[in-house]
N, C-alpha and C positions, 0 to 999 in steps of 0.2 A: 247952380253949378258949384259956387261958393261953400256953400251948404252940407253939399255931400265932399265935396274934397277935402276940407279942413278937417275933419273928424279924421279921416282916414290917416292923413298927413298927421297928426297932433298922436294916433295910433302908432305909425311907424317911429316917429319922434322918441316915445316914450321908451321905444327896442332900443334904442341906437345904442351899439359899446364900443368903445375906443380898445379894447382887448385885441390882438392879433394884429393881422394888418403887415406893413412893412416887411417887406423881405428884399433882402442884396439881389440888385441887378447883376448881370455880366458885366456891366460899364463900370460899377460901383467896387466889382472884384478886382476890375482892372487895376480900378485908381489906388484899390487897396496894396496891391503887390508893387504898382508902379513909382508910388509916394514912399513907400518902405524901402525899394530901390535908391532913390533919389535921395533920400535922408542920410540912408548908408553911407553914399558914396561922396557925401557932404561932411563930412566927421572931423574934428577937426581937436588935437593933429590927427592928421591923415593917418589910417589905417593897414597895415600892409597884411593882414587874413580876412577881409571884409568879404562875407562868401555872398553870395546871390541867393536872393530869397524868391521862392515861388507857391502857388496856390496846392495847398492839400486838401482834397473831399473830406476826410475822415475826421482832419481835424475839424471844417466846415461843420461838419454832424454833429462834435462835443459841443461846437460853438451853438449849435440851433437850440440842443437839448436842455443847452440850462438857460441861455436866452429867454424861454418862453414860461420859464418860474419867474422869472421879473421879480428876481433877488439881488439889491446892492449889495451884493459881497463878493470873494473871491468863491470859486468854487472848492467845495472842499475837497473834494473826490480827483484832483489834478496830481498826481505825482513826478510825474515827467515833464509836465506841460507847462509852457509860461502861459500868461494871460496878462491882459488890457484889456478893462472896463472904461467905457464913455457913455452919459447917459443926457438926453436934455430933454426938454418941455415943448421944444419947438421941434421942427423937421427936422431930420437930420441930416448933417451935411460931413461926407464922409471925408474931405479933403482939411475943414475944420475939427473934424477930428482929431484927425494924425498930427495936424499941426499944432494941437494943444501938447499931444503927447512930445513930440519933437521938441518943443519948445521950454521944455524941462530944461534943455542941456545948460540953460544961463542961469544954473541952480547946482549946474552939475561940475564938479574940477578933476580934470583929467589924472593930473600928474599926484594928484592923493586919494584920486579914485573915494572922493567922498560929495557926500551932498550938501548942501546951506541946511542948517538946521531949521528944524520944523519947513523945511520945502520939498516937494516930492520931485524924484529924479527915478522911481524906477521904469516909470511908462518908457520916458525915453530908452535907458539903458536895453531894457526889451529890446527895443523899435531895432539900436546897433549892435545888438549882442553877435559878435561875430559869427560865431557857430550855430547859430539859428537858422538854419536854411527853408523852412516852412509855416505857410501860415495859414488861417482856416479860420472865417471870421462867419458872423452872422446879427441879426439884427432883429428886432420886436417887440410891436408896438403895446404896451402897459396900461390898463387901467389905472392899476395902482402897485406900488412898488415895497415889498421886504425891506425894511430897514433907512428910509427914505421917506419925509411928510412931502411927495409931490405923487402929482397926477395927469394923466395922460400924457406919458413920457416914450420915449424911445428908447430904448438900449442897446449898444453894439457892444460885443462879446468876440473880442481874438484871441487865438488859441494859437501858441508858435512850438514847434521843436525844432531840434532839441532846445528847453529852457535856456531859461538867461539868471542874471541875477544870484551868480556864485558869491560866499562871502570870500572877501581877499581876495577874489578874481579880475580884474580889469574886461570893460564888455567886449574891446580887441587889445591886438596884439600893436602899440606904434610905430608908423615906418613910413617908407615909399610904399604906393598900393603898390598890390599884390604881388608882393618879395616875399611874402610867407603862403603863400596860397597851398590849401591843403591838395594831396594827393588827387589824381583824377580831374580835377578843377583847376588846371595852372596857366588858363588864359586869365586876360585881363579887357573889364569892359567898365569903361566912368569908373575907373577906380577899385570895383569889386570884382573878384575871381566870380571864374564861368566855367560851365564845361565846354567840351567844343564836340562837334560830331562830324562835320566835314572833313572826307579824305583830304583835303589838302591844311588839313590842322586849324582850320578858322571856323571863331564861334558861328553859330546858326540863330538866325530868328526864332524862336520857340512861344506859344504860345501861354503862358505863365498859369493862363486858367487852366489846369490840367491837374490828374492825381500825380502828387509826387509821391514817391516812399519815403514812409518813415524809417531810420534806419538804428538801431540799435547800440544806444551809446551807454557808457559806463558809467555808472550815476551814486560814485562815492564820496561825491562834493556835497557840499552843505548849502542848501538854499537858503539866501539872506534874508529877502521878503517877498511878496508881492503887490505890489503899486496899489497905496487907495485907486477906486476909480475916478474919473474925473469929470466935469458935470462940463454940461453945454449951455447953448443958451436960454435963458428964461423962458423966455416968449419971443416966437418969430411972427412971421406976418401969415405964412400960414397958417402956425394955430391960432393965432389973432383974429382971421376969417373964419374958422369954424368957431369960435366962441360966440363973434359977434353974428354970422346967421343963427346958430343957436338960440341967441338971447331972442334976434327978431320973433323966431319960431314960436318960441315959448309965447312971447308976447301977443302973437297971431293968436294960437292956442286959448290963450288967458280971453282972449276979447271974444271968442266963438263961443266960451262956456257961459258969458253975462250977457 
């Protein structure tokens, strides 16, 4: 029995490609809108036009399309659009993610609207850029990677409008939340402006995973930059597992052919 399986096993072995693979749950979308919520409304000082960010398909679609070239760089082809790149070697964990990006802000000075030199602050800035109200992210898994010596990586690709990251622009407005909350949105929910739909003027539960509109904004400001991307962790225990059956395999493999 031995005999006939290992060949066959040590056949399939030899196909195996870490290419493709990974793609955003609904739970993964959630945590992605929910954490970007939660960051916002954690700003500090406190923001008073920190609008509410929700889930966009279309931008979802730019995010899938360049995801799957498994290029470390910024897309070139983005004119309107902000972006966040994170990338690691191990599983990716979407909540580690955002929390790298987030975690910029102890890099980042409010009151001169400037960064520590040689430290990166625009991931964050992205994450609370007040007027960003949508986001559209995606994920895939890499052989091998454009512009980067690693291998069998991950990469998550967010795509927000309207952009962030004006020069001279602060990424809100400071104050008490939402004193300044834009037209149409002048409820208040954890800090960040909401819209409201109930006849009696209170915000509603809304499902965040949903097509939002894009909406048409005036784009005569100057983009500053766009955030290197930001690397994850080396090695987790999941790929840790697939390397180490791997090696056994091989090793099976090796001992069937002597």
């Amino acid at each position: 029995m031995r005999d006939m399986w290992v060949p066959l096993f040590c056949t399939l072995l030899g196909r195996i490609s870490f290419t493709g693979g990974h793609q955003l749950t609904s739970e993964e979308k959630h945590t992605i809108v929910e954490l970007h919520n939660h960051y916002r409304s954690q700003v500090m000082p406190t923001a008073a036009n920190m609008r509410n960010l929700s889930w966009n398909t279309s931008l979802e679609s730019v995010a899938k399309d360049y995801a799957v070239q498994c290029i470390w760089d910024h897309n070139p082809n983005l004119e309107d659009t902000g972006e966040n790149l994170y990338i690691t070697s191990g599983a990716l964990n979407i909540s580690k993610a955002l929390t790298s990006w987030y975690e910029e802000h102890h890099s980042f000075t409010y009151k001169n609207n400037s960064c520590v030199e040689e430290q990166m602050c625009g991931h964050y800035t992205q994450v609370v850029w007040a007027d960003t109200d949508t986001i559209g992210c995606a994920s895939h898994t890499c052989d091998t990677v454009k512009g980067i010596s690693l291998h069998h990586t991950v990469i998550l690709v967010c795509n927000y409008f309207p952009r962030g990251n004006y020069e001279d622009e602060f990424p809100y407005q400071e104050g008490k939340p939402c004193t300044q909350c834009p037209d149409k949105i002048q409820k208040c929910k954890n800090n960040i402006c909401v819209a409201y739909t109930g006849e009696d003027g209170s915000t509603m539960e809304v499902d965040p995973i949903n097509e939002s509109p894009v909406t048409e904004v005036a784009q005569t400001r100057i983009y500053l930059y766009r955030p290197q991307a930001s690397y994850g962790a080396v090695m987790t225990t999941a790929w840790l597992t697939v390397f180490v059956t791997t090696l056994l395999s091989f090793v099976l493999c090796l001992d069937s052919a002597t």
